[in-house]
N, C-alpha and C positions, 0 to 999 in steps of 0.2 A: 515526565512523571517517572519517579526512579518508583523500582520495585521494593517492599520491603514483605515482612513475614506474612501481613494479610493480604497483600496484594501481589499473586507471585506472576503478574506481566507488569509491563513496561508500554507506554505510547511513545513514539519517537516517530523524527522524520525516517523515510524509507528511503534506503539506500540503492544508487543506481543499479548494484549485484542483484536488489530483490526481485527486479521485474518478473522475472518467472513463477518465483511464486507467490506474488499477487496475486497474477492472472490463474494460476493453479489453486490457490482460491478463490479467487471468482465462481472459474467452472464449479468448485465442486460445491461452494452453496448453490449453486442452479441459478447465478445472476445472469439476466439480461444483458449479451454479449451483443456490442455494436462491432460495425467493419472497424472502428479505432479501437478497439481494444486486443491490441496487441501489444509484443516484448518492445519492437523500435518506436512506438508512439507511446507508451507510459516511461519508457529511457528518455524521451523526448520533454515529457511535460516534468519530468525530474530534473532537467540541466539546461532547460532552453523555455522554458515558459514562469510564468505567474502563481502557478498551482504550486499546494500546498496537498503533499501526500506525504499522509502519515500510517504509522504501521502500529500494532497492536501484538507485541511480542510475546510468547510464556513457553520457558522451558527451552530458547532457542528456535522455536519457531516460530512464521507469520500465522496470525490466527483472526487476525482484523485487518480493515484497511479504512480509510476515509480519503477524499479526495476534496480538496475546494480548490475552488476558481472560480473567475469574475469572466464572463465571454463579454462584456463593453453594455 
């Protein structure tokens, strides 16, 4: 989804650099943190798995996130 004047973010796939601050918003909406939610296991499900993580940009920064996968 490109940005235009009424919509000043963007949805896009997330980039392996973003991991941190994904996970930096996680904490700070107050989500439900598992022992895998970490920087080396979301760099992981970005370049070695199935899932499909996308980000939620405005202004330069991450301000969304969504993740899908299929566990079988």
């Amino acid at each position: 989804m490109e940005a235009s004047a009424s919509t000043p973010w963007v949805i896009r796939d997330c980039r392996i650099d973003e991991a941190e601050a994904v996970l930096a918003l996680w904490r700070k909406a107050e989500a439900t943190v598992s022992p895998t939610d970490a920087v080396a296991d979301l760099r992981r499900a970005l370049t070695a798995s199935p899932a499909v993580v996308l980000v939620a940009e405005a202004e330069g920064q991450v301000v969304g996130s969504v993740i899908g996968s299929f566990d079988g």
